[in-house]
Structure formats: C-alpha cells, structure tokens
C-alpha positions in Angstrom: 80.4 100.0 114.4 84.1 99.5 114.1 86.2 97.7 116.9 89.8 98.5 118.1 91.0 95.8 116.7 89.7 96.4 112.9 91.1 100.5 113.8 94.0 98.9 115.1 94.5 97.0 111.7 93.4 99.7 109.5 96.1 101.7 111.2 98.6 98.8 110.3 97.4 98.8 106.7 98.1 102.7 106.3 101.4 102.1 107.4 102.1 99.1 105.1 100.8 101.3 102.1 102.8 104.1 102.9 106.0 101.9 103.4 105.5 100.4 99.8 106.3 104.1 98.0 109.4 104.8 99.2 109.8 107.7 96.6 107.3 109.1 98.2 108.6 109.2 101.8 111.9 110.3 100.7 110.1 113.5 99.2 108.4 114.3 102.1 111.0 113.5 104.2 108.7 113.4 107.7 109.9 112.0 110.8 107.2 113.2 114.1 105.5 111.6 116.4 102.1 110.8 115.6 98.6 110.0 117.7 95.6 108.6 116.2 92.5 108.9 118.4 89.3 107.3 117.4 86.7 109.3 118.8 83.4 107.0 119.0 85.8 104.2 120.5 87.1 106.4 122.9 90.6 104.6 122.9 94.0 106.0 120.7 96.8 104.7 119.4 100.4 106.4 118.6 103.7 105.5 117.2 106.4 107.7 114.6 105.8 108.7 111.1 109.4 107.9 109.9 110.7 107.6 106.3 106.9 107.0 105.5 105.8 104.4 107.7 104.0 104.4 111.3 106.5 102.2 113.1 106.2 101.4 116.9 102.3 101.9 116.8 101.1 100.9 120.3 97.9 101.4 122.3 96.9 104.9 124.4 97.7 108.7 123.6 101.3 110.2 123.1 99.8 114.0 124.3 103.1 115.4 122.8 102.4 113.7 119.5 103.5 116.5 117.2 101.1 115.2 114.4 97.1 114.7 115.6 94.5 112.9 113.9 90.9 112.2 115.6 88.1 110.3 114.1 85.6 107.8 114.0 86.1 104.2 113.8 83.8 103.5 110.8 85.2 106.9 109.3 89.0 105.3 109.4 87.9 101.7 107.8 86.1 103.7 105.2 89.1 105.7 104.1 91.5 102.2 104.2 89.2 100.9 102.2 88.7 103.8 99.6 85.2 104.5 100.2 85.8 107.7 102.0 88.5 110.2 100.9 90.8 111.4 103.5 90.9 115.1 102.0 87.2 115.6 101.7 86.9 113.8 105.1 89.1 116.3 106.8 87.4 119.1 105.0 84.0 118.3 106.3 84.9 118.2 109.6 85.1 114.0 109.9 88.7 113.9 110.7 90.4 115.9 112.9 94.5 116.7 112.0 96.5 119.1 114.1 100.1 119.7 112.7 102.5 122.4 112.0 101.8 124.2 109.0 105.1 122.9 107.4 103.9 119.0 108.4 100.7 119.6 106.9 102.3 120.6 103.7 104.2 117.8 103.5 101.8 115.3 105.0 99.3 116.2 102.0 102.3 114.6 99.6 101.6 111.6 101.4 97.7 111.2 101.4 
C-alpha cells in the first residue's frame, strides 16, 4: 500500500515531467486550480496547474479546485511509473477527473 509520502512524491514527479516540455504547456495553455485526492489514503493534496507544472502543491482539499482527480495510492505510483496508463485508468473507472469540458480537452494534450 502506498504512503502519503511516496503520493506526495509521485505528485512532485508529475509536476517535474510536465515542467520539462514546455511546448507542450504553451499549447495547452492551462492555468486552474487543481486537487488530487487519494482515495484509499483518505488524505489530498492541491496546488495550480500553471504553464504545465503543479506549483504550490500542499497538503488537504482545495473544494473549489476547478480541476478534480481521485484515486488510489498504488493506482497513482503505478501510472508515475508507467505501469498503469492514465487514459485507460480513467476509462475503467480507477481515476476519477472532474473538469470543464474545455479543460478536459486540453488536459488530454498533456497526458
């Protein structure tokens, strides 16, 4: 079972790898809030999406957050590590994202 502090780092890798294609920020040119709440855990985390990075990622639930994502701890350190994909995830029920319909156009530019 994962911890919050492996989800916590996972969460910090996503955000490095998305900060490292910067053509591909500027093309989907997202900045929301965004919560992450890892559902077997029962803790969250939430920060911004901006120019293609999660920046100021902290510890509890932003309710606002106008991007959602919920899932479980294994499920997130298998799709860091590549062993799970996110799209398939997401389409069997796994992960949970609530956006706008414009965000999750854009956000699938990104995953």
């Amino acid at each position: 079972m994962a911890t919050v502090e492996q989800c916590r780092q996972a969460l910090q890798e996503i955000s490095t790898r998305l900060a490292a294609d910067p053509e591909a920020a500027a093309r989907v040119g997202l900045d929301r809030t965004i919560a992450c709440r890892i559902t077997d855990l029962d803790v969250a985390f939430h920060g911004r999406l901006r120019d293609g990075a999660i920046v100021d990622l902290t510890d509890g639930d932003d309710p606002k957050a106008q991007i959602r994502l919920a899932l479980a701890g294994d499920d997130l350190l298998a799709i860091v590590a590549g062993e799970l994909g996110f799209a398939g995830a997401w389409a069997s029920g796994r992960v949970s994202l609530k956006a706008s319909f414009g965000d999750l156009l854009k956000l699938r530019k990104l995953l």
